[in-house]
N, C-alpha and C positions, 0 to 999 in steps of 0.2 A: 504494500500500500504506500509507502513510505518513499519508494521508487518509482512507484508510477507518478505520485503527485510531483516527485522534484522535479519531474521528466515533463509535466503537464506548462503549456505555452501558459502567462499569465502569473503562476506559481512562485512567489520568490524565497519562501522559507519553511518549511517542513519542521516540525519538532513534538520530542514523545512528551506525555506529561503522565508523570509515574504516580504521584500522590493528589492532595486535596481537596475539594468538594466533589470533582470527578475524576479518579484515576481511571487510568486505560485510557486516553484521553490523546490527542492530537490537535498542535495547532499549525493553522495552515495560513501564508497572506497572500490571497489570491486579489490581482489587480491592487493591491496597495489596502486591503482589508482583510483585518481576520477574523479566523473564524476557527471554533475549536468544534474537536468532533469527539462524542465521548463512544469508544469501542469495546463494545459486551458478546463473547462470543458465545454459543453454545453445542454444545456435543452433538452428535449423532446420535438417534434412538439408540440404545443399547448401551451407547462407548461409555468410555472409563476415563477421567485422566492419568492413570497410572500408561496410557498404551494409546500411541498416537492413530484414529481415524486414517485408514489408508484412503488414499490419494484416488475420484473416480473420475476422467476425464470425459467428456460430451462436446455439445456444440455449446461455444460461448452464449451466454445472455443476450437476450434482443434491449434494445436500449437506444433511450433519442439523447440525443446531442440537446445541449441547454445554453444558454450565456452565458457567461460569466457574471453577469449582472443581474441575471434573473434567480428563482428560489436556488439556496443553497445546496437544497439535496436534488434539486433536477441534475445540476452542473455536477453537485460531483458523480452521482449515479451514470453520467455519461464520459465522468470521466475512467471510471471503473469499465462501465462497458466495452469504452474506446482500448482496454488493454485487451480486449477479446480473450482472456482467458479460459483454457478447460478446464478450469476447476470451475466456473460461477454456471451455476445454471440457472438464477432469475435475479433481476433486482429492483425492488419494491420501493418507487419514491413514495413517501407518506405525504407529503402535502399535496402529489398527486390524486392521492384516492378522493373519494365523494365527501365532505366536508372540510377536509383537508385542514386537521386542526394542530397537528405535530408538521416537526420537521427534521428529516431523517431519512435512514435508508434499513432494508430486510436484504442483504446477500445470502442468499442459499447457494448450495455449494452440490453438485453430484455426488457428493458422498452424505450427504444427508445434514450436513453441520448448515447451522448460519451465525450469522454476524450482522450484529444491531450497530449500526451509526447513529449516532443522536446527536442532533445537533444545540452545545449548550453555550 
């Protein structure tokens, strides 16, 4: 993730944020503003964390290209897409769906795991 954003046109600074009010946390200054993303993963039915989810590859996630000035989690949702990865197999803008009261993202992954973006 961390790669794909430095890589992303726009993008000038990438950084983890380990501790307080949201750890797991990412801040990013896209066009000369930022923006922190807090990142919550979750397992695959079954898994453990003792034993790492093997790796299931498919066709990358379908995904629209956003602004950079428009919502937060369109842009970056398209920015994830635009890496066409075979691990993503969907990804969920929340401010897209019908009331559209969060902002954030759902990546599910062909092996069953996802990851929550939240945008704080």
């Amino acid at each position: 993730m961390i790669d794909v954003l430095k890589n992303t046109p726009d993008v000038g600074m990438v950084d983890r944020i380990e501790g307080g009010p949201h750890p797991y946390a990412l801040t990013v200054t896209v066009a000369g503003r930022e923006q922190r993303w807090q990142v919550i993963g979750q397992l695959a039915e079954g898994a453990k964390h003792d034993t790492p989810t093997a790796a299931v590859h498919g066709a990358p996630a379908a995904f629209k290209e956003a602004p950079v000035g428009g919502a937060p989690d369109a842009w970056l949702g398209g920015v994830i897409g635009a890496a066409e990865s075979p691990d993503t197999k969907s990804i969920d803008v929340w401010s897209a769906r019908e009331g559209g009261q969060s902002t954030g993202l759902t990546v599910s992954f062909h092996n069953g795991e996802r990851a929550f973006l939240r945008y704080v």
